[in-house]
C-alpha positions as CSV (number, residue, x, y, z in Angstrom):
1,X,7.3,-88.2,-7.5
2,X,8.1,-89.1,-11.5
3,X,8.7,-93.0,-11.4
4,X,8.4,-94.3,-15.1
5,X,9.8,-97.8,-16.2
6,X,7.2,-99.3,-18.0
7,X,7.8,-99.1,-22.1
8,X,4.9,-96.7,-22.9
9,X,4.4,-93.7,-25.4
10,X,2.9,-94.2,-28.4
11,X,2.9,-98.2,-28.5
12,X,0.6,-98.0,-25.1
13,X,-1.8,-95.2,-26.1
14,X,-2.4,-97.7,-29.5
15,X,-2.8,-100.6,-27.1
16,X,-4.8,-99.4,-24.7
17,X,-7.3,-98.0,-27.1
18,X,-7.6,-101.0,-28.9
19,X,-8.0,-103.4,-25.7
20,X,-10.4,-100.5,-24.4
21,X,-12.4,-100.6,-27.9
22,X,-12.9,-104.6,-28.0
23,X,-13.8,-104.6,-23.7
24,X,-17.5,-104.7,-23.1
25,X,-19.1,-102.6,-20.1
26,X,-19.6,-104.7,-17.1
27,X,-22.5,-104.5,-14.9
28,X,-22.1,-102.5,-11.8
29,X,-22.5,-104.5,-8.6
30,X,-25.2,-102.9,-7.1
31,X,-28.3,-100.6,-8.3
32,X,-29.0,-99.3,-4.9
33,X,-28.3,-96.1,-3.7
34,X,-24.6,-96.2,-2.2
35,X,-25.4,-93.4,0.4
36,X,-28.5,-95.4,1.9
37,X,-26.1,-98.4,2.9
38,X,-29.1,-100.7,1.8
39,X,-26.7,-103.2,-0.8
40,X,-23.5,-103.9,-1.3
41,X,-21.0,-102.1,-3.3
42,X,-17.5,-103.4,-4.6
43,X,-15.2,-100.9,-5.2
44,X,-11.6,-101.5,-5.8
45,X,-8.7,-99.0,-4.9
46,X,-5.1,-98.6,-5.7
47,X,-2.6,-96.6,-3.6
48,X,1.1,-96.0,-2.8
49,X,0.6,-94.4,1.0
50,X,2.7,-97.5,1.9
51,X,5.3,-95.6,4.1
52,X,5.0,-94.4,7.6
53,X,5.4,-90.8,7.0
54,X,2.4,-88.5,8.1
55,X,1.0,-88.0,4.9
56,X,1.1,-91.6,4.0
57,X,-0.7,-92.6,8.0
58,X,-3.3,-89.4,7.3
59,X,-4.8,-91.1,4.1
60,X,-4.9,-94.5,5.6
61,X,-7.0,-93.4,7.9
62,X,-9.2,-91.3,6.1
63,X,-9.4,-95.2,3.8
64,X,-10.3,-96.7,7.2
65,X,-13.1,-93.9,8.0
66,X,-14.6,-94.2,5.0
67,X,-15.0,-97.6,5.3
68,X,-16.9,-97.3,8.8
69,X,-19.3,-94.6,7.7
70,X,-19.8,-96.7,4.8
71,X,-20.2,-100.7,5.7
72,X,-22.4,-101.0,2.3
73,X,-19.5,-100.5,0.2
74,X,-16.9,-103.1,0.1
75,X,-13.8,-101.5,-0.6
76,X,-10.8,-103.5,-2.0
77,X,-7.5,-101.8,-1.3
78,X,-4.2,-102.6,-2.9
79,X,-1.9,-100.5,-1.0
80,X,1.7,-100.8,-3.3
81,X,5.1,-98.8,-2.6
82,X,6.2,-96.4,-4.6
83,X,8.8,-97.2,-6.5
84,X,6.9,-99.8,-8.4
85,X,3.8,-98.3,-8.4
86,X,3.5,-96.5,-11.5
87,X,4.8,-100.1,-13.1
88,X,1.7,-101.9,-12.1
89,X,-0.7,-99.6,-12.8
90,X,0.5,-99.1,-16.3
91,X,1.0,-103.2,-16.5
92,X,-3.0,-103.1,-16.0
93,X,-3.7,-100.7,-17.7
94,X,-2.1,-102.0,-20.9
95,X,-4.5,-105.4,-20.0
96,X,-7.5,-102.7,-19.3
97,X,-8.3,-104.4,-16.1
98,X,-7.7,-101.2,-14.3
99,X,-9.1,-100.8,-10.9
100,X,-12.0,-98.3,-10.3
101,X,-10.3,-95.6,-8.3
102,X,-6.3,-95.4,-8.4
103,X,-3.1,-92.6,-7.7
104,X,-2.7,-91.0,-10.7
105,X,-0.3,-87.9,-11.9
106,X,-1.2,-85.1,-13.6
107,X,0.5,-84.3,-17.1
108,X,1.5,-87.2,-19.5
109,X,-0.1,-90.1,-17.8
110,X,-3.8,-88.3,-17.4
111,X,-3.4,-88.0,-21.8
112,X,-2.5,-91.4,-21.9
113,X,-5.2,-93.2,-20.1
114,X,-7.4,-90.2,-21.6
115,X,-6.2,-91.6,-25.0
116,X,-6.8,-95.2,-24.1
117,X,-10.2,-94.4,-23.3
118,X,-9.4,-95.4,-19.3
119,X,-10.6,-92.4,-17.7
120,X,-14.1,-90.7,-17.0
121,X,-14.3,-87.2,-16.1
122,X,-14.8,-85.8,-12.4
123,X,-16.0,-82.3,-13.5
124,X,-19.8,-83.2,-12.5
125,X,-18.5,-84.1,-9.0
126,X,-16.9,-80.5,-9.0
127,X,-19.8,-78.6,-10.2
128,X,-22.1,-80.2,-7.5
129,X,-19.8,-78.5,-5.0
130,X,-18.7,-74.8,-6.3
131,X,-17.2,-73.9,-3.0
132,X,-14.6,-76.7,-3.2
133,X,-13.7,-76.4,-6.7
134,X,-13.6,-72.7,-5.9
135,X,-11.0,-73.5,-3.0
136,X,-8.2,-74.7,-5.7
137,X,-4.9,-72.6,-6.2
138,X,-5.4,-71.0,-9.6
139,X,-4.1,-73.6,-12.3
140,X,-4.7,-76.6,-10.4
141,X,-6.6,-78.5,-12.6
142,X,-4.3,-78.0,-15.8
143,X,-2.6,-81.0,-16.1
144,X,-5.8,-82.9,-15.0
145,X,-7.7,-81.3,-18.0
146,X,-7.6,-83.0,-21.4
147,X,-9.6,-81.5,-24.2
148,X,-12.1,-78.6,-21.9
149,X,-12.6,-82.1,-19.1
150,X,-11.5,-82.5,-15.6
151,X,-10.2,-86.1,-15.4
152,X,-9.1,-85.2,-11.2
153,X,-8.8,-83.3,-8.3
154,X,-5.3,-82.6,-6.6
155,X,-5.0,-84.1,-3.8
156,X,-1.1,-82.4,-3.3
157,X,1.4,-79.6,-4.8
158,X,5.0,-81.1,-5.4
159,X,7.4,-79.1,-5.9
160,X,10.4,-80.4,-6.6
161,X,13.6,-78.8,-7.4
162,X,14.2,-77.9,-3.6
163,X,17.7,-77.0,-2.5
164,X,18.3,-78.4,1.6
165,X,21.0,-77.5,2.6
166,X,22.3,-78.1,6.3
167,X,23.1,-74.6,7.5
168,X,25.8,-75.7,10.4
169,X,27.4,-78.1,7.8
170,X,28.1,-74.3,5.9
171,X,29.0,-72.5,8.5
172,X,31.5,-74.7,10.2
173,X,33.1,-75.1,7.0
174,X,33.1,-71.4,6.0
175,X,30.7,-71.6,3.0
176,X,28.2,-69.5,1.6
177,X,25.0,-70.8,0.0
178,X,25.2,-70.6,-3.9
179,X,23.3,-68.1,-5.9
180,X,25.2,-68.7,-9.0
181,X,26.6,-71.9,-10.9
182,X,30.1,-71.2,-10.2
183,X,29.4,-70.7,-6.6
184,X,28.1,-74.1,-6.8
185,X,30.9,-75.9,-7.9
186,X,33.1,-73.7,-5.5
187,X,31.1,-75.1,-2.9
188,X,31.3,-78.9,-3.8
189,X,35.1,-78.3,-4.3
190,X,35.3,-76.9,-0.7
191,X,33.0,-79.3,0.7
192,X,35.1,-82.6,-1.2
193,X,38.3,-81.2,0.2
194,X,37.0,-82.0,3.4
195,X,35.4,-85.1,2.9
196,X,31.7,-83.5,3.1
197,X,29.6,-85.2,0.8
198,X,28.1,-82.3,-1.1
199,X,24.7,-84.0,-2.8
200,X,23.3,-86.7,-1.4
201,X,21.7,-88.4,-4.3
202,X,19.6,-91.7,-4.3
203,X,18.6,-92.3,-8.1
204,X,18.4,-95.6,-8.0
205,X,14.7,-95.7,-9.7
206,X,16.1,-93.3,-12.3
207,X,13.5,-90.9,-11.8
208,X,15.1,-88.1,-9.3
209,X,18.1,-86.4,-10.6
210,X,15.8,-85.7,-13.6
211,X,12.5,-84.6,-11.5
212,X,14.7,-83.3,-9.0
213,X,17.3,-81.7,-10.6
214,X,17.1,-81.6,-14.5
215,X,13.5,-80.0,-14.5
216,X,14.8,-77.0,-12.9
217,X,18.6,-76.6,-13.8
218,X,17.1,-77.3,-17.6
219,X,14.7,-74.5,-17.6
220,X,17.8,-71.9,-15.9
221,X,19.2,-72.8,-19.0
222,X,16.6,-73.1,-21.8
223,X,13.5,-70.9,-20.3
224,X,10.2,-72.6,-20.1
225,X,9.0,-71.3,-23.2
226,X,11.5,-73.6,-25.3
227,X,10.6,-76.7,-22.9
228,X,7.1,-76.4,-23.8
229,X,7.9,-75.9,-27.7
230,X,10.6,-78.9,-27.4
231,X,7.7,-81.3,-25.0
232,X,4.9,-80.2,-28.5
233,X,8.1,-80.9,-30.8
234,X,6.8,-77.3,-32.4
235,X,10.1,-75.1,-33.2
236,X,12.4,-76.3,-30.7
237,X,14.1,-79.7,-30.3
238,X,16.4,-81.4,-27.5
239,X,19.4,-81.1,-29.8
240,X,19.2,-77.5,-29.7
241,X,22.7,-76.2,-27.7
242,X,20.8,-74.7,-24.5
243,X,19.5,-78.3,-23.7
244,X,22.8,-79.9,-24.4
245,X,24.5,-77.2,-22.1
246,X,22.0,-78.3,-19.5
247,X,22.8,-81.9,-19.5
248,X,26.4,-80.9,-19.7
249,X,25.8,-78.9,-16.5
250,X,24.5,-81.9,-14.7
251,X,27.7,-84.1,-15.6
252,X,30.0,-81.6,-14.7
253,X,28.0,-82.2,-11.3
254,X,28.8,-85.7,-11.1
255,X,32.7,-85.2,-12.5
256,X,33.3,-83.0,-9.6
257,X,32.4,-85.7,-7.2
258,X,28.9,-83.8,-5.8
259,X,27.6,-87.2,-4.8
260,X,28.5,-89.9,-2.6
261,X,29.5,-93.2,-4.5
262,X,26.8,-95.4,-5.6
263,X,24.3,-93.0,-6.2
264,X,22.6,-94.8,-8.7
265,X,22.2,-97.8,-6.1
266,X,20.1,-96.0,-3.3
267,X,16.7,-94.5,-3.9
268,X,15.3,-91.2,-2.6
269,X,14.2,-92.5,0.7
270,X,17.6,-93.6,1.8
271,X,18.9,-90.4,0.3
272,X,16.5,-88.0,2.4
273,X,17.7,-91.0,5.4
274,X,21.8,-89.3,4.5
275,X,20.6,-85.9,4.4
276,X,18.8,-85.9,7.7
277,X,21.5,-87.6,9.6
278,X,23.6,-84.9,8.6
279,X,25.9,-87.3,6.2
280,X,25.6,-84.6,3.3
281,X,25.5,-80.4,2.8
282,X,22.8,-80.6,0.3
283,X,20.3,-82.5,-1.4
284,X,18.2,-81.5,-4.3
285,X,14.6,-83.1,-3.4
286,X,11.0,-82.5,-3.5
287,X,8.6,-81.1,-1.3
288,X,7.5,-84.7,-0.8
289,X,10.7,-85.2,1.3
290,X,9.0,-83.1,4.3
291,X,7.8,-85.7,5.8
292,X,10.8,-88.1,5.7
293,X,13.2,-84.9,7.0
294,X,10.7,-84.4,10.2
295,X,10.2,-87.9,11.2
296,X,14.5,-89.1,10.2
297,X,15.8,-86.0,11.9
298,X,16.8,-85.2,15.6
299,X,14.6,-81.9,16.1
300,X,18.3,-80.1,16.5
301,X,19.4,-80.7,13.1
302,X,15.9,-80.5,12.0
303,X,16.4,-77.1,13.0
304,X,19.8,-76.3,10.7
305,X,18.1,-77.4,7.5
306,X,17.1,-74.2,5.5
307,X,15.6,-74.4,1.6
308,X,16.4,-72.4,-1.4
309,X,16.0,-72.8,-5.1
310,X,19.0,-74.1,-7.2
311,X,21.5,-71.3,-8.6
312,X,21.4,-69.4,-11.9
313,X,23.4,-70.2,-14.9
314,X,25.8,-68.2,-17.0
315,X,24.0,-67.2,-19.7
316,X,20.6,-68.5,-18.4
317,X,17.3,-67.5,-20.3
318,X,15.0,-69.2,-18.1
319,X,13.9,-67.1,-14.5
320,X,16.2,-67.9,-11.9
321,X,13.5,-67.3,-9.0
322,X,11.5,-70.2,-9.5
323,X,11.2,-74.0,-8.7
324,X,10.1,-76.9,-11.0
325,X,6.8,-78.5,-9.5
326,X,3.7,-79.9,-10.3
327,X,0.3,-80.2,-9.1
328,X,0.8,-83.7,-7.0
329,X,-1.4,-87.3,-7.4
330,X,-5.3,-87.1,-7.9
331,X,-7.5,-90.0,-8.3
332,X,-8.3,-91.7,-11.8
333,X,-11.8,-93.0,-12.0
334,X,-12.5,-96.2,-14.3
335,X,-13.9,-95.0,-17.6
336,X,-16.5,-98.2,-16.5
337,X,-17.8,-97.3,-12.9
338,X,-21.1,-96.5,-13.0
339,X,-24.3,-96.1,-11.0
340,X,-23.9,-97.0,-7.7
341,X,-20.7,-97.8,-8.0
342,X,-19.6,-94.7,-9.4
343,X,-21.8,-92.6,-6.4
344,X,-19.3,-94.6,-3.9
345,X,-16.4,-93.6,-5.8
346,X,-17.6,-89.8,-5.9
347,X,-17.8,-90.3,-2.1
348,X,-14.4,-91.8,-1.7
349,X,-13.0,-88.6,-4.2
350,X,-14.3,-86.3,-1.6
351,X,-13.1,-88.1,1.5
352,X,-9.7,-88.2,-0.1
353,X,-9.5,-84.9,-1.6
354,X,-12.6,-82.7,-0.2
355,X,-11.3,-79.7,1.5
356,X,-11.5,-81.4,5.0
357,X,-9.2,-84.3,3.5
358,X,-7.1,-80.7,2.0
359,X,-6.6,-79.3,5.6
360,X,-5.2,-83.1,7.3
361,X,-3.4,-83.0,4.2
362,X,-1.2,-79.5,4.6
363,X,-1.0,-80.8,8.5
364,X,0.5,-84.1,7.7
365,X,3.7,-81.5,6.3
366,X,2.7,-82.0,2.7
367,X,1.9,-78.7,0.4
368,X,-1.1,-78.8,-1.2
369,X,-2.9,-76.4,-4.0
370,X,-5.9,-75.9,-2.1
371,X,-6.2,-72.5,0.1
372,X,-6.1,-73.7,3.4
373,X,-4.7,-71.2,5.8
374,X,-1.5,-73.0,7.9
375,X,-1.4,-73.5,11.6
376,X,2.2,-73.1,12.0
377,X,2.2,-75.0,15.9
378,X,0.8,-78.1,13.7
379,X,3.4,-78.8,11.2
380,X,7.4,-79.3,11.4
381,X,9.6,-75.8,11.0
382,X,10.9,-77.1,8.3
383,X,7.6,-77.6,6.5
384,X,7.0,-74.0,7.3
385,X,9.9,-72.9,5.7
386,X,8.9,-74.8,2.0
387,X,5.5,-73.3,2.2
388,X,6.7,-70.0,2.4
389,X,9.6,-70.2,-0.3
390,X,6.9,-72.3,-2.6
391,X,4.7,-69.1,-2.1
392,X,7.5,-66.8,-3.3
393,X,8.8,-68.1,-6.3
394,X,7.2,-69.1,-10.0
395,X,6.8,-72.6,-10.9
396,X,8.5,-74.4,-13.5
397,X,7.6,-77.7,-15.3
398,X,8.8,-81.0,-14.7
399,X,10.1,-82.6,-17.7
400,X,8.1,-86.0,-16.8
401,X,5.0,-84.2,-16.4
402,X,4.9,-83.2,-20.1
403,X,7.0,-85.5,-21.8
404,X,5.6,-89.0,-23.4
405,X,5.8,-91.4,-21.2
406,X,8.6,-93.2,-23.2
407,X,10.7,-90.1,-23.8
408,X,10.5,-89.5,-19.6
409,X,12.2,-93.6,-19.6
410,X,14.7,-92.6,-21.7
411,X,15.6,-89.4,-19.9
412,X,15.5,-91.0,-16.8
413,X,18.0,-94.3,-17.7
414,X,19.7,-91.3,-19.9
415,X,20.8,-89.2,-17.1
416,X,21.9,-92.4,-15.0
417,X,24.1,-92.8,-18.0
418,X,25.2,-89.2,-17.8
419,X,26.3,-89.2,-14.9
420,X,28.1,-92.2,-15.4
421,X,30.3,-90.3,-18.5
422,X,27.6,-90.7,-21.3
423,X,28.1,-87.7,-24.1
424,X,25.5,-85.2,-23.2
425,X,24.7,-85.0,-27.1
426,X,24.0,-88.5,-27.6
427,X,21.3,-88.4,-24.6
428,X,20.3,-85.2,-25.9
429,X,19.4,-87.0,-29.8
430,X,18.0,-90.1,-27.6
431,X,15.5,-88.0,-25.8
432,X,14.9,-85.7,-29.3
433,X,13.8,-89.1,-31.2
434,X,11.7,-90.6,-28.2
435,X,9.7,-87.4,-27.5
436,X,9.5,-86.8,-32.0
437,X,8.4,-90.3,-32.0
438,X,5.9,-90.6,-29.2
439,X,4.4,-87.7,-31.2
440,X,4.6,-89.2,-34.6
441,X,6.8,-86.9,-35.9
């Protein structure tokens, strides 16, 4: 979910506001009315539903319906994979030649381009149609909201601290699931002793083990109330011993040989690829992986994967019965679309995330944060099974969804250096300077 390369942070808020200040406002295309199909509309969209997963096929063709009920508007789609999505659309976004409608995240990147003057609000679009807005999960828009204004509607919920763990892999071998840390590393000791792969881990795009796993072993340690004073840099700082303990937690991970060898050379795909096949006992994944479990899976061992949150922590001030997640992707309209332009885009918002879109959505296996009731006999058991464990535990934030976008880049290339036998307090200063600095303090 959490891919950041691109050098951002302060340096790209300053840029794009000064590219956004000297750009003029083009004209808009058309001045008809977009719902009359009388002239022609450009519109330009930018997407990552590259993959043949359900979700990624149910948005495609809700793309490819909205184009037949609307043959006036002449929609221009760059469809780009994930893991170098988030790269090009901060590339154009530090040129300001955004397009009009692209995937966004909630959280840092929605006060960025907010910053940079990218963005226009969607909250107009929400007030014309109270019984949708009313429909959202309580909280939904927060990290969408900059300054009292809705910048976009969630289109998905990601958690993403999930334990999987392959039940038969456990039981032939004797081993309980872990509740606490030193069960844990019991487990992987067990688990290597047999030549069982504990983890599968695929953090080759740097972003996982720190969406994935950090986010929620972190707050075990830390609580959520020192994240959120660390993230403002307001009386707590990564230095501080509970962090450090954290990221000391996560290499004693890697020490004990809880991944398979060249983990930092596959990504998350071919990691959910290991788990399914049965290659590994756990992986620690987001409920984006749903879809990639159902479809790499034989329905048999489909059946044997069960989900849990990760363990507590000696000493542990944060709540123990709770998963790190976020409100998933929404879509960022261009701070210049306007007119008829902009009435297409509205219609494309609602086709993508309108409470009909919300519905194919939760039946595609991917959570979302709208109530929608679930039709068990329509989604994977599995799926079942993440909904019901999201619905019973508190949710945590991800470290990437409130840290600068340049502190989340060093995090993420910090913890593949972790794992690799960095000193935890040398990453810890790292991030402490990057997050201090992104906030000019």
């Amino acid at each position: 979910m959490m891919k950041k390369t691109a050098k951002t942070g302060i340096a790209l808020i300053l840029s794009l506001s000064l590219l956004s200040a000297c750009s003029k406002e083009p004209a808009t295309t058309s001045t008809g009315d977009a719902g009359k199909g009388t002239e022609k509309v450009k519109l330009s969209l930018w997407h990552n539903f590259t993959g043949e997963d359900a979700r990624a096929k149910t948005m495609r063709a809700i793309i490819e319906e909205y184009k037949k009920a609307n043959p006036n508007v002449e929609l221009e789609v760059q469809a780009i994979p994930p893991d170098g999505y988030k790269t090009r659309l901060k590339t154009v976004a530090a040129a300001n030649e955004m397009p009009d409608l692209f995937q966004m995240w909630p959280g840092a990147m929605t006060k960025e381009f907010v910053s940079g003057n990218l963005l226009q609000p969607v909250g107009d679009l929400l007030d014309k149609n109270a019984e949708w807005k009313n429909g959202f999960l309580p909280n939904s828009f927060d990290d969408f909201t900059v300054d009292g204004k809705v910048y976009s509607i969630p289109m998905s919920l990601s958690p993403t601290s999930i334990l999987y763990y392959n039940k038969k892999i456990f039981d032939d071998n004797g081993v309980t699931v872990p509740k606490t840390w030193d069960e844990m590393m019991k487990a992987i000791e067990t688990f290597k002793s047999k030549k069982i792969t504990p983890i599968a881990l695929g953090n080759k795009a740097a972003w996982l083990a720190q969406s994935s796993i950090l986010s929620s072993l972190a707050d075990r340690y830390t609580g959520t109330e020192w994240f959120m004073k660390a993230a403002a840099q307001d009386g707590a700082k990564f230095t501080d011993p509970e962090f450090v303990a954290a990221l000391k937690a996560l290499q004693d991970l890697g020490k004990a040989g809880a991944f398979q060898e060249g983990f930092n050379s596959i990504d998350n795909t071919q990691m959910e690829q290991m788990f399914a096949q049965g290659k590994a006992a756990m992986m620690i994944d987001g409920g984006w992986a749903l879809t990639n479990l159902t479809n790499g899976a034989q329905p048999e061992a489909l059946n044997n994967i069960e989900v849990t949150v990760l363990p507590s922590v000696p000493n542990g001030k944060g709540d123990p019965q709770s998963l790190s997640g976020v409100v998933g992707i929404g879509l960022g309209l261009n701070k210049k679309v306007e007119g008829a332009k902009k009435e297409a885009a509205d219609k494309l918002i609602q086709a993508m995330a309108g409470p009909e879109a919300q519905k194919r959505t939760l039946e595609s296996n991917q959570l979302v944060s709208y109530k929608v009731e679930l039709d068990k006999s329509k989604v994977s058991t599995l799926f079942a099974k993440v909904n019901d464990l999201v619905g019973q535990v508190k949710r945590t934030p991800v470290y990437d969804s409130q840290l600068s976008s340049a502190a989340s880049e060093v995090i993420n290339n910090g913890i593949q250096e972790l794992l690799m036998g960095g000193k935890p307090e040398d990453i810890a200063k790292k991030l402490q300077d990057a997050q201090a600095k992104s906030l000019g303090k």
